[in-house]
N, C-alpha and C positions, 0 to 999 in steps of 0.2 A: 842809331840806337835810341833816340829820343822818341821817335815814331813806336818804335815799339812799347816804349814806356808809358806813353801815354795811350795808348790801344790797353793793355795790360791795367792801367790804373781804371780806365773806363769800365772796362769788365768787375773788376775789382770792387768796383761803388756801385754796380747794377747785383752782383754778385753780394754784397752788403745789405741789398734793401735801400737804398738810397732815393731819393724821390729826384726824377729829370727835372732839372729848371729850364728855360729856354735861357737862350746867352745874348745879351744886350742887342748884337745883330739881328738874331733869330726876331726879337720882338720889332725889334725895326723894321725889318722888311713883314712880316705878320700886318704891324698899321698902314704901311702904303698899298698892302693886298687889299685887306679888308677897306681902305678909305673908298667908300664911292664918287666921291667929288674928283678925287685924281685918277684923269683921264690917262695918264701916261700907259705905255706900254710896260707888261712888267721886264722887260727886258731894260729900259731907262729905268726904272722901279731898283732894278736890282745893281744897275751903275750905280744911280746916286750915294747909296752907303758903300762906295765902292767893295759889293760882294763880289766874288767870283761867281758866274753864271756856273760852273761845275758845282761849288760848294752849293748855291740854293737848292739844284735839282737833286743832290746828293739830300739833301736836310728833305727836299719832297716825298722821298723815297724811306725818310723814319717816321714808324706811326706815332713815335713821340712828338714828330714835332706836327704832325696832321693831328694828332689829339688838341693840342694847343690850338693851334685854326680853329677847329672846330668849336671848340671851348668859347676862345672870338667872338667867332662868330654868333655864336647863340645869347651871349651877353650882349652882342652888339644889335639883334635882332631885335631881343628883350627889349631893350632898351627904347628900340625904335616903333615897338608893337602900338605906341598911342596912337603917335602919331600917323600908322596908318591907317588904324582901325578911323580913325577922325576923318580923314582922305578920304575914306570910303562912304564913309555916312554923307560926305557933303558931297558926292556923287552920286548917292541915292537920292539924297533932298532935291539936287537939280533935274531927276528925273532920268539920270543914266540910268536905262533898262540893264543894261549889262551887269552894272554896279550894284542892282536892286538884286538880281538873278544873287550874284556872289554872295552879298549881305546873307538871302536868304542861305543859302548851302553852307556858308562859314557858321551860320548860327543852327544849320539841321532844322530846317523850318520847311521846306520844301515838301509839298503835300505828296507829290508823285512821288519823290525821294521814298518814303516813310512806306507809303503802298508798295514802294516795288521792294524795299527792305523784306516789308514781309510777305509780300508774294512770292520771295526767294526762297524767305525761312522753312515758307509751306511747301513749297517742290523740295527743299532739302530734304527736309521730314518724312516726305513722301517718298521720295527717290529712296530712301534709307529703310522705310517699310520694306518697299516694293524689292530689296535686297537682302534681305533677312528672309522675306517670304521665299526666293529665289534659293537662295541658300540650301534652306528648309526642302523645301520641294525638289531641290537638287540630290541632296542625300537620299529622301525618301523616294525616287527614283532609282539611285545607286543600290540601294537597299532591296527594291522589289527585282535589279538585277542580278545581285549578290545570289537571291533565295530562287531565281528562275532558274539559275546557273548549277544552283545546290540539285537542285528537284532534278533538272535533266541529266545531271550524272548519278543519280540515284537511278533514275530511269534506265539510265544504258549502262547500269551497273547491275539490275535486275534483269534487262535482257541477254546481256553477255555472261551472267552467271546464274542462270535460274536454279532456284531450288524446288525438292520435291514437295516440299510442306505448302509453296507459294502458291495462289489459287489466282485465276486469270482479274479476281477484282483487286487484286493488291497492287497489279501495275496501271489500274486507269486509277 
């Protein structure tokens, strides 16, 4: 009966408008996720606050608690964004071509980059003419069908039922 009470109250508070908190565990094993120093496997990750390995994959499987991670993670990112931007410049000053290449494309500074940007924009453009004229000229084909289709049974509607008034120039 407890099991259901609490399934029931859950709904209940989601049903309310209630905002999800992560539960003291939840954020617990969230830091040993996100920690990059600790090498453990997350399986020892998930022993050490003695979680049940069923409850974590269960908690994987709500986007509540993947919104959280994520959340994390992006603060933790933030966070760390000097310090790699820093890493990088001093890999460019050593003269890492690799590093230099990155620097440029993280900053959109890349000359081909920019050329081939709009050497794109321009076939797009064009492509997008070149289908509208398509289009166009598509109809206007359907059209000169339509009226070819008109005219020949007008034709073999004047041959199968001639009149006496009709004179041999009315059918050519």
């Amino acid at each position: 009966m407890q099991k259901k009470n609490k399934k029931q109250k859950a709904k209940t508070d989601a049903e309310k408008g209630r905002d999800w908190r992560p539960s003291a565990r939840q954020i617990a094993i969230a830091e040993l996720l996100l920690n990059p120093e600790d090498r453990r496997t997350k399986k020892d990750k998930i022993a050490s606050i003695g979680l049940p390995e069923r409850t974590f994959y269960k908690w994987m499987k709500d986007p509540r608690f993947i919104d959280y991670l994520n959340s994390r993670i992006e603060e933790y990112t933030n966070t760390e964004l000097y310090e790699v931007w820093k890493a990088l410049i001093m890999q460019c000053k050593r003269g890492n071509i690799q590093a230099i290449k990155l620097f440029f494309e993280m900053k959109e500074m890349v000359p081909m980059d920019q050329f081939k940007r709009q050497h794109d924009e321009e076939r797009l453009k064009l492509a997008r003419e070149e289908l509208a004229i398509k289009s166009k000229t598509g109809s206007l084909i359907e059209e000169a069908i339509k009226n070819s289709q008109q005219q020949t049974k007008r034709l073999a509607d004047m041959i199968d039922n001639p009149h006496p008034n009709r004179g041999q120039g009315d059918i050519e």
